[in-house]
OpenMM code with the backbone's topology and positions (N, CA, C; nanometers):
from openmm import Vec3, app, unit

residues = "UNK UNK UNK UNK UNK UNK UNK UNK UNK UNK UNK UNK UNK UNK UNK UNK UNK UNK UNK UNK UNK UNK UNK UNK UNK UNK UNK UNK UNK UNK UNK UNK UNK UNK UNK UNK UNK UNK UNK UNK UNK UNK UNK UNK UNK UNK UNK UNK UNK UNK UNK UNK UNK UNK UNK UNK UNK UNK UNK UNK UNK UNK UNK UNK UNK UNK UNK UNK UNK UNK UNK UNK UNK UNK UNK UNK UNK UNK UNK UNK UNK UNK UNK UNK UNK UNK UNK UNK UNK UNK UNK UNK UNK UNK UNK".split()
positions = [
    Vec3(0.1495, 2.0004, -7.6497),
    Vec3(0.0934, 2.1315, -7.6252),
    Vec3(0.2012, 2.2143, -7.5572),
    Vec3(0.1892, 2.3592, -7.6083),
    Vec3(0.3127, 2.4293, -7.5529),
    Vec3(0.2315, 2.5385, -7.4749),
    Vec3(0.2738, 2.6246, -7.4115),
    Vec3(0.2938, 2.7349, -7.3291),
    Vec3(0.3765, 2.8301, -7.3417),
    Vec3(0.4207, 2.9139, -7.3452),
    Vec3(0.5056, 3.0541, -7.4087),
    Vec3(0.5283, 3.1505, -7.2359),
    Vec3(0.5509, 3.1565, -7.1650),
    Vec3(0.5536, 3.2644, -7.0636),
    Vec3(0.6818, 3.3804, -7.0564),
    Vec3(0.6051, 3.5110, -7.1072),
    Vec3(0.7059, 3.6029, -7.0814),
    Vec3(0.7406, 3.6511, -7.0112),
    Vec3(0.8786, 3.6837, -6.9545),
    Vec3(0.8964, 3.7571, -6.8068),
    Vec3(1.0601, 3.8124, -6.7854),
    Vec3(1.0925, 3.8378, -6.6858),
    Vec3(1.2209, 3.9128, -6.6670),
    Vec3(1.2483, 3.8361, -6.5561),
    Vec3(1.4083, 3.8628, -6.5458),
    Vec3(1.4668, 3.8465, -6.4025),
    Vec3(1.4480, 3.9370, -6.2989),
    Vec3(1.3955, 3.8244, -6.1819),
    Vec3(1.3788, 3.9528, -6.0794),
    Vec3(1.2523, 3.9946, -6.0520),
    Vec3(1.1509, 3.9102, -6.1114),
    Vec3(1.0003, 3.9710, -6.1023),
    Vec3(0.9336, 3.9104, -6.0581),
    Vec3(0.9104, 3.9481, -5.9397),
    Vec3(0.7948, 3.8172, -5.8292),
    Vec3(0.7136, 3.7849, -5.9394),
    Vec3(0.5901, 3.8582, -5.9532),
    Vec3(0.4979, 3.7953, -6.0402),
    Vec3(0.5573, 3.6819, -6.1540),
    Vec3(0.6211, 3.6987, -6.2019),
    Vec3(0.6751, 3.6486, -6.3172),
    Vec3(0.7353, 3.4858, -6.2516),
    Vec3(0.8168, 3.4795, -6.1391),
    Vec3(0.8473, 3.3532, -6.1083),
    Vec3(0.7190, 3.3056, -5.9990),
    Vec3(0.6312, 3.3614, -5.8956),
    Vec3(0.5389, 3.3157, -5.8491),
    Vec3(0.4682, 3.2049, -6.0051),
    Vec3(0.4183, 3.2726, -6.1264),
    Vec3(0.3468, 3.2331, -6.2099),
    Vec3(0.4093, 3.0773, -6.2666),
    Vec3(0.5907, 3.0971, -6.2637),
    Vec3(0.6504, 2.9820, -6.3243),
    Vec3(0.6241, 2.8814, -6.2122),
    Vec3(0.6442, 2.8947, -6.0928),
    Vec3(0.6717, 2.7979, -6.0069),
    Vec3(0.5002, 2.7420, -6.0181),
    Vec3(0.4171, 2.7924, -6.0459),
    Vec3(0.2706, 2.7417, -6.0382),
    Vec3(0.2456, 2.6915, -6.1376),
    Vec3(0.3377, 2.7345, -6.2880),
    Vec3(0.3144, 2.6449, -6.4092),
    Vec3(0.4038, 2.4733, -6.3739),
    Vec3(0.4925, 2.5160, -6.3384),
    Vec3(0.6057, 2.4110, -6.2854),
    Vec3(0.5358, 2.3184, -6.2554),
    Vec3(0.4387, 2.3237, -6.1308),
    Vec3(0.3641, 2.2010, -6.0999),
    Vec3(0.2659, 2.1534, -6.1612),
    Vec3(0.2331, 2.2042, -6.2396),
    Vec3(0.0729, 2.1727, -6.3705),
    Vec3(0.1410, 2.0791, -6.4485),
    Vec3(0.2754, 2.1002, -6.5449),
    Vec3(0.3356, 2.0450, -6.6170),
    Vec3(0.2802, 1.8711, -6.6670),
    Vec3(0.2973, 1.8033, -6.5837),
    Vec3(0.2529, 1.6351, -6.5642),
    Vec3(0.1266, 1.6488, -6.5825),
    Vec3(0.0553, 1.7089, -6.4786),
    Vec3(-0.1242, 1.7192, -6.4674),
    Vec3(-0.1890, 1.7268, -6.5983),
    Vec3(-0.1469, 1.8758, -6.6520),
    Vec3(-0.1512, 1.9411, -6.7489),
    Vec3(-0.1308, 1.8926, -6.8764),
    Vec3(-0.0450, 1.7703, -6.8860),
    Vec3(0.0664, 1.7788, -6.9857),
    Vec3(0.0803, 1.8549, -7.1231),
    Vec3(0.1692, 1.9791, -7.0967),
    Vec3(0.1946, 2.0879, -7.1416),
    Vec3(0.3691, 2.0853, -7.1179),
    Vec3(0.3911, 2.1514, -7.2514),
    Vec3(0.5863, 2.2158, -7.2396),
    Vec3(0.5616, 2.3811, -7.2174),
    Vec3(0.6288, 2.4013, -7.0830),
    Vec3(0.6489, 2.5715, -7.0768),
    Vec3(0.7674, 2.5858, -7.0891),
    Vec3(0.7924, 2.6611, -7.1908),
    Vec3(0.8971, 2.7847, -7.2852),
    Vec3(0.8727, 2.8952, -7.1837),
    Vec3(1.0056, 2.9110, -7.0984),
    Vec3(0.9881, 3.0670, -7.0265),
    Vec3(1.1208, 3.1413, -7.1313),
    Vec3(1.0276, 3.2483, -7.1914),
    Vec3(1.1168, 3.3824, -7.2502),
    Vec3(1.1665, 3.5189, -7.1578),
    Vec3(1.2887, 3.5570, -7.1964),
    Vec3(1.3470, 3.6661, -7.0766),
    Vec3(1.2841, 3.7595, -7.2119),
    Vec3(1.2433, 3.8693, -7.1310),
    Vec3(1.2124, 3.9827, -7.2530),
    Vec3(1.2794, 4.0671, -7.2693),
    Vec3(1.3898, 4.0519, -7.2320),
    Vec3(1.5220, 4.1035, -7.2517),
    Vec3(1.5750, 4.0483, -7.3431),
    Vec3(1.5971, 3.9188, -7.3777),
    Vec3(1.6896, 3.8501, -7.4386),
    Vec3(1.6255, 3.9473, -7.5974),
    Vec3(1.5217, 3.9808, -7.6533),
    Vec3(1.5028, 4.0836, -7.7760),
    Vec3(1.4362, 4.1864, -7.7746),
    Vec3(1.5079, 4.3129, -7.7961),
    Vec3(1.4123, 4.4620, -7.7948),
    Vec3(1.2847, 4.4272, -7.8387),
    Vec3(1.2301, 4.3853, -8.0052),
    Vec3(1.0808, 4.3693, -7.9437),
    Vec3(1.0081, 4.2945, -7.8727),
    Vec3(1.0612, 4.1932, -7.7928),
    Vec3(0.9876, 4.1406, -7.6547),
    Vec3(0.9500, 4.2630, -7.5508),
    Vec3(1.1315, 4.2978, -7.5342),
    Vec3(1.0891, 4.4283, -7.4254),
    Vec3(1.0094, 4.5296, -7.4270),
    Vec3(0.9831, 4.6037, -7.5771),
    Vec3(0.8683, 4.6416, -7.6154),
    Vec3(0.7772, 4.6493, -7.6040),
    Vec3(0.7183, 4.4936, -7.6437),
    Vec3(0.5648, 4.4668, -7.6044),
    Vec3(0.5309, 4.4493, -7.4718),
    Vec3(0.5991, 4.3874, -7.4047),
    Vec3(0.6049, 4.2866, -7.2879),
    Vec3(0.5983, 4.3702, -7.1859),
    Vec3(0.7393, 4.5044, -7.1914),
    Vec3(0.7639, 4.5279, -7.0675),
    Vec3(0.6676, 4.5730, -6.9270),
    Vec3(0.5509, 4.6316, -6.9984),
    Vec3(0.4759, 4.6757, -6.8443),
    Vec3(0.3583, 4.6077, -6.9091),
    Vec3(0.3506, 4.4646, -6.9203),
    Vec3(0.2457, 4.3621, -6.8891),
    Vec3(0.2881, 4.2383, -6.8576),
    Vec3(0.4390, 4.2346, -6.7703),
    Vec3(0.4928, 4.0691, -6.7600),
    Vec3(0.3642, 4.0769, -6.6048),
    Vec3(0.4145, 3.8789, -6.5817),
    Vec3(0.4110, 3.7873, -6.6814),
    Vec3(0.2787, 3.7792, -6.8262),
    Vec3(0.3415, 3.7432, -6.9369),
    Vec3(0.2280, 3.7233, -7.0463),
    Vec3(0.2182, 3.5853, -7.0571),
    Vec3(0.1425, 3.5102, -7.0855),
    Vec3(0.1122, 3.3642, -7.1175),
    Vec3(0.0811, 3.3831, -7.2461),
    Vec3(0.1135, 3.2781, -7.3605),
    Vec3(0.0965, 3.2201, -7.4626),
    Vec3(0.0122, 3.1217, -7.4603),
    Vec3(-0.1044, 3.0387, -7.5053),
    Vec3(-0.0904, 2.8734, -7.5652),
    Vec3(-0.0642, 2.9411, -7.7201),
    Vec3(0.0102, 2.8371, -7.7694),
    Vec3(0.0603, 2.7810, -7.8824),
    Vec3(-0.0205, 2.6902, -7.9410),
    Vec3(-0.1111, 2.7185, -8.0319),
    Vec3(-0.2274, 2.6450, -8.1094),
    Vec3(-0.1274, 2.4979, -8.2007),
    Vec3(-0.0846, 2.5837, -8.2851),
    Vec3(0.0039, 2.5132, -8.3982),
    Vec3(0.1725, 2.5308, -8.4393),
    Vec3(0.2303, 2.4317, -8.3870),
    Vec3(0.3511, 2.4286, -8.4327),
    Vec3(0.4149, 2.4599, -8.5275),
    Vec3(0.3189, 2.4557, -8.6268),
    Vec3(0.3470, 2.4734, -8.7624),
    Vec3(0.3779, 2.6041, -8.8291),
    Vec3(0.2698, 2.6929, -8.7267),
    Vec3(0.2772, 2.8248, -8.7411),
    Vec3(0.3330, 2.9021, -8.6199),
    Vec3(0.3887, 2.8456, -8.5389),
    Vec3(0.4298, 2.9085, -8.4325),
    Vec3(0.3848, 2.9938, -8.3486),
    Vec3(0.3866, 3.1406, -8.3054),
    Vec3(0.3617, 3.2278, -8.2129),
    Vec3(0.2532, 3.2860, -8.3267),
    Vec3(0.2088, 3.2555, -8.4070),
    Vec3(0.1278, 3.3693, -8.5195),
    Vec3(-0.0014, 3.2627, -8.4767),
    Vec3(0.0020, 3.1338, -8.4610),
    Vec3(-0.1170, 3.0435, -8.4134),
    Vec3(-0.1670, 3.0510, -8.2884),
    Vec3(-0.0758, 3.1652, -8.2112),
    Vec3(-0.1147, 3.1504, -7.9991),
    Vec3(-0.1821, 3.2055, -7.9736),
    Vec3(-0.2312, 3.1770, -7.8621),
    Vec3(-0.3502, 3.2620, -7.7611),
    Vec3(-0.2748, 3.3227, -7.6527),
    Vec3(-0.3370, 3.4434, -7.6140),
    Vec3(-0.3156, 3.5036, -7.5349),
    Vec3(-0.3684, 3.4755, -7.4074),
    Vec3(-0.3422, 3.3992, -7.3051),
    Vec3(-0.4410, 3.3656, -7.2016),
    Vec3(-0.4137, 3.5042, -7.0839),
    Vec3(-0.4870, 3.5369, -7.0385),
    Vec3(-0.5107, 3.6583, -6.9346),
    Vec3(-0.4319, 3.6368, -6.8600),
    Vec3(-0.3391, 3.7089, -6.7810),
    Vec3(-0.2524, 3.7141, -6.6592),
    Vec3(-0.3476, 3.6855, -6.5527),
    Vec3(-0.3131, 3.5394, -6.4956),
    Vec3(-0.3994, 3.4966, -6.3593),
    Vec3(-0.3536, 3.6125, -6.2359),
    Vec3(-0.4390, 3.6320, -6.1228),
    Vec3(-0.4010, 3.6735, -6.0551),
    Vec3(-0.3246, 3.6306, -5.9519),
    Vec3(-0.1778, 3.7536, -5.9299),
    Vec3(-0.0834, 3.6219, -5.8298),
    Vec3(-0.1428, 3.5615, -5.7103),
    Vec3(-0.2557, 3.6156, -5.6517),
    Vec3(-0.3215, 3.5366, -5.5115),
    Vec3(-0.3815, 3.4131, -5.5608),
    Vec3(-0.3821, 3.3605, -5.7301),
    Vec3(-0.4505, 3.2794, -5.7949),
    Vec3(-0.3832, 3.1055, -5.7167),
    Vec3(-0.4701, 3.0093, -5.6727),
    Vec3(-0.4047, 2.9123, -5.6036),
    Vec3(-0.3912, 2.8181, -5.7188),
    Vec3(-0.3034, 2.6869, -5.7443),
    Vec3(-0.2530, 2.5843, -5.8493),
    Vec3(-0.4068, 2.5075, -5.9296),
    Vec3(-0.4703, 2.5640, -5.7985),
    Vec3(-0.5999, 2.4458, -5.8595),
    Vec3(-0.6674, 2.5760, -5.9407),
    Vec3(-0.6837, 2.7152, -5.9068),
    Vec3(-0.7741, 2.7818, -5.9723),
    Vec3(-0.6886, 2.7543, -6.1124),
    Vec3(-0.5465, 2.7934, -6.1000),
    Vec3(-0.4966, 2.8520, -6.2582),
    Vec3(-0.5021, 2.6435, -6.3129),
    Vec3(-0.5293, 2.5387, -6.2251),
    Vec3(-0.5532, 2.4390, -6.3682),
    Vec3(-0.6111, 2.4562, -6.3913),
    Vec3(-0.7748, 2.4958, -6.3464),
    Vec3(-0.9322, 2.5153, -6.3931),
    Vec3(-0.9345, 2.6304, -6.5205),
    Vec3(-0.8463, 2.7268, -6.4782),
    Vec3(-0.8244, 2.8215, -6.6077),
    Vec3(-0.7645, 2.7834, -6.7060),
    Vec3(-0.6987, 2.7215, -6.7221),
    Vec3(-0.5833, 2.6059, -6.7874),
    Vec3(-0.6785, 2.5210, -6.8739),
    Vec3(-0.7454, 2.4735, -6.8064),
    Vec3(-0.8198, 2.3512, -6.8878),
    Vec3(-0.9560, 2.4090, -6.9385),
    Vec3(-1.0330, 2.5580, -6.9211),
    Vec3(-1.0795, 2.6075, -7.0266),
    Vec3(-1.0296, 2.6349, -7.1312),
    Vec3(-0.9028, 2.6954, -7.1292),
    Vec3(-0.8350, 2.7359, -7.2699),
    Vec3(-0.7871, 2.6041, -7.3705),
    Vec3(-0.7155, 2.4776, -7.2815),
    Vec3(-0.7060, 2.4059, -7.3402),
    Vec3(-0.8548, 2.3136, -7.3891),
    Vec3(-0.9385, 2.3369, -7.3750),
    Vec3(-1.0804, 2.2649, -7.3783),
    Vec3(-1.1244, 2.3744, -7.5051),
    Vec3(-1.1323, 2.4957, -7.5110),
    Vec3(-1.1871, 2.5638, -7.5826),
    Vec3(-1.1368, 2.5508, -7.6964),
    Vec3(-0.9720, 2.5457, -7.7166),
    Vec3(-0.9155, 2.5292, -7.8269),
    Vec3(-0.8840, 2.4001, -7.8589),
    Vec3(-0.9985, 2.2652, -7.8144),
    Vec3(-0.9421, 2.1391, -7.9068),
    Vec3(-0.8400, 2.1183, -7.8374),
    Vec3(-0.7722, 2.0680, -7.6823),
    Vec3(-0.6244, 2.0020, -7.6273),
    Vec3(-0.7101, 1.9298, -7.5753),
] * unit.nanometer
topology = app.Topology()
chain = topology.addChain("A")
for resn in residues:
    res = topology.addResidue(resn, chain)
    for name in ("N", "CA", "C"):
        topology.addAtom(name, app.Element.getBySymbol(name[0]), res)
């Protein structure tokens, strides 16, 4: 199971969110892909005034055209709320 998180350098929100995926990782067992939305104009595009974005990644097969969009947790959100959010999405979609 993958994870997709978009974000920039330099953006509290954006690394508060990684360092809280960071520790789910094992729990979770999930791969997080962090994207700079810089690294392609249409990342920066879409992205820029809604980082961080979360992905799940349904199907490999089909890549980013198979993902979910999971809601931007809120940063006061603590490790245990965002697994509980975590494990609806992965529960809802069959992980």
């Amino acid at each position: 199971m993958r994870l997709i998180m978009y974000g920039k350098p330099g953006c509290h929100l954006c690394q508060g969110l990684k360092e809280k995926l960071a520790q789910l990782t094992e729990t979770l067992n999930f791969e997080l892909e962090v994207r700079n939305i810089y690294d392609r104009p249409e990342w920066q595009e879409a992205y820029q005034a809604s980082i961080p974005v979360l992905y799940l990644v349904q199907d490999e097969m089909i890549g980013e055209a198979g993902a979910i969009s999971i809601p931007r947790p809120s940063p006061r959100a603590s490790v245990e709320q965002l697994t509980k959010t975590l494990q609806k999405y992965f529960a809802a979609n069959d992980y």
